[in-house]
C-alpha positions as a Markdown table, in Angstrom:
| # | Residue | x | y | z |
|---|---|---|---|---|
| 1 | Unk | -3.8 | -7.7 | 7.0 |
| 2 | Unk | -1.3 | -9.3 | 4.5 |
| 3 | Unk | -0.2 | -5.9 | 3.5 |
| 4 | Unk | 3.4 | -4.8 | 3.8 |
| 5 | Unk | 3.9 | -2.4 | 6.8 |
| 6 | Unk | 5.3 | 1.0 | 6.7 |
| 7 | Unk | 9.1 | 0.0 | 7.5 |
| 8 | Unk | 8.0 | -2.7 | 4.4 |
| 9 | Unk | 6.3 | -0.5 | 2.2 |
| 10 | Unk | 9.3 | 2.4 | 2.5 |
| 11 | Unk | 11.8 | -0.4 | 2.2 |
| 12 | Unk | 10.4 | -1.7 | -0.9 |
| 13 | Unk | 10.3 | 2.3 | -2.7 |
| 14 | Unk | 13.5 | 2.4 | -1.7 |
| 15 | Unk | 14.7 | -0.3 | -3.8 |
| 16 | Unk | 12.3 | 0.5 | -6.7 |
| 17 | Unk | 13.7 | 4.0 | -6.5 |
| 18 | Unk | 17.5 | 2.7 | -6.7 |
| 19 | Unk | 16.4 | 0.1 | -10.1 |
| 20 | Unk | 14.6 | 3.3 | -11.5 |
| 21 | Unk | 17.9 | 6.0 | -11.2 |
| 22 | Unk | 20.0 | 2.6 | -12.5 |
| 23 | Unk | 17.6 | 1.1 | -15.4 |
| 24 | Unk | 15.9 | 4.4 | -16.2 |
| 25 | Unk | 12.3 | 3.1 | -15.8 |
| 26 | Unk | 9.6 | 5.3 | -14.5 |
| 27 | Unk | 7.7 | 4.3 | -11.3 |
| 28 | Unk | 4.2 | 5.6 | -9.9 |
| 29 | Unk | 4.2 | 5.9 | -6.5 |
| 30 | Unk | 0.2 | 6.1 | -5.2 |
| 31 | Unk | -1.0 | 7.4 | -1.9 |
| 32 | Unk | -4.7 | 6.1 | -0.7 |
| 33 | Unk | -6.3 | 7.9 | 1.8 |
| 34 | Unk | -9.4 | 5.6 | 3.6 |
| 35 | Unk | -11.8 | 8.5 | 4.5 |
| 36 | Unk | -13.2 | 8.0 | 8.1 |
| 37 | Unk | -11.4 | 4.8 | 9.0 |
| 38 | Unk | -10.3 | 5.9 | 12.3 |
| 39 | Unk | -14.4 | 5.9 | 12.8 |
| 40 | Unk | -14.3 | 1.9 | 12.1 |
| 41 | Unk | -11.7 | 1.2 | 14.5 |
| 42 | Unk | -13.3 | 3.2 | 17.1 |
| 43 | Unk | -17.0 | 2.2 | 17.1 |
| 44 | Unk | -16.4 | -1.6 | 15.8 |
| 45 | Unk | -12.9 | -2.5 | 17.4 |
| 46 | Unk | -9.1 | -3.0 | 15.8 |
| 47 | Unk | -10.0 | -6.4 | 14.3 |
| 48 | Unk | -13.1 | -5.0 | 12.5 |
| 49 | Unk | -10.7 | -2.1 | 11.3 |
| 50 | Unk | -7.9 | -5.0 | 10.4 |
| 51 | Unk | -10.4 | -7.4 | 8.4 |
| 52 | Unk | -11.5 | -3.7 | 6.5 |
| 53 | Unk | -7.8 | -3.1 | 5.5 |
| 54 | Unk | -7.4 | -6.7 | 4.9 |
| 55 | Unk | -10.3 | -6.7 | 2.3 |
| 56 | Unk | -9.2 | -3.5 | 0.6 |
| 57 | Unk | -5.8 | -4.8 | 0.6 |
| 58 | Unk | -7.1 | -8.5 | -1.6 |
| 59 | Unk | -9.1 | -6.4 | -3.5 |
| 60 | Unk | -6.1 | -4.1 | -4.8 |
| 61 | Unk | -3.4 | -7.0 | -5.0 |
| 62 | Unk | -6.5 | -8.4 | -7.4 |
| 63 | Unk | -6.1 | -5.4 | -9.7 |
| 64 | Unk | -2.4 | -5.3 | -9.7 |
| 65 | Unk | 0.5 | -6.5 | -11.5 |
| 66 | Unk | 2.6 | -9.1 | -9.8 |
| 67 | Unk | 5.6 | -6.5 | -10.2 |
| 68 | Unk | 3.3 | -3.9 | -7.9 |
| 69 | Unk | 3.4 | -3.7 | -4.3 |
| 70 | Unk | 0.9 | -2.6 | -1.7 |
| 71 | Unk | 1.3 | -1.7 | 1.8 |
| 72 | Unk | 0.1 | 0.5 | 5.1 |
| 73 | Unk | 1.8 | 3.8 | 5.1 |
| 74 | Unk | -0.2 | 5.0 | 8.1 |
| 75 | Unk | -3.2 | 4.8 | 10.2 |
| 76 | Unk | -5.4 | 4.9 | 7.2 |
| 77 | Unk | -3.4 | 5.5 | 4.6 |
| 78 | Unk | -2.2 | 2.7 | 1.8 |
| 79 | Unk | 0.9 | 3.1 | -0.6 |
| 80 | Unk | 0.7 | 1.8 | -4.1 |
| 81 | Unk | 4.1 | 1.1 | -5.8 |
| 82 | Unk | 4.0 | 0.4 | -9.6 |
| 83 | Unk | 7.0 | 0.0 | -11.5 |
| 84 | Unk | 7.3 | 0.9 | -14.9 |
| 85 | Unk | 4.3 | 3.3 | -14.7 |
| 86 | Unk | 3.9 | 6.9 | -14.5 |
């Protein structure tokens, strides 16, 4: 999917979370839930269901910051990391 996985994702707001208590900036954590997406790997298959997260995924990397990260927390469920936001 090109997304970072969940041991990725967690790894990654780990280390933003240690810069933050050292350099003081804020970060914004964001949690995306994809309504129903179980449904699209059910009735069209897992690749279906991967080229959807893979999609969603270009789409938000597009709209972020190269300092921002975005990766699978869970089934359907995205994490949005932005440093120096709040």
């Amino acid at each position: 999917t090109g997304l970072l996985n969940r041991s990725g994702v967690l790894e990654a707001m780990a280390e933003e979370l240690q810069a933050c208590a050292h350099g003081g900036h804020p970060l914004a954590v964001v949690l995306i839930d994809l309504d129903h997406f179980k449904l699209v790997n059910d009735e069209h298959g897992h690749l279906v269901g991967d080229a959807v997260l893979a999609k969603v995924g270009a789409r938000l990397t597009a709209c972020l910051r190269d300092s921002d990260k975005v990766g699978r927390y869970g089934g359907e469920e995205l994490l949005l990391l932005l440093p120096g936001m709040s």
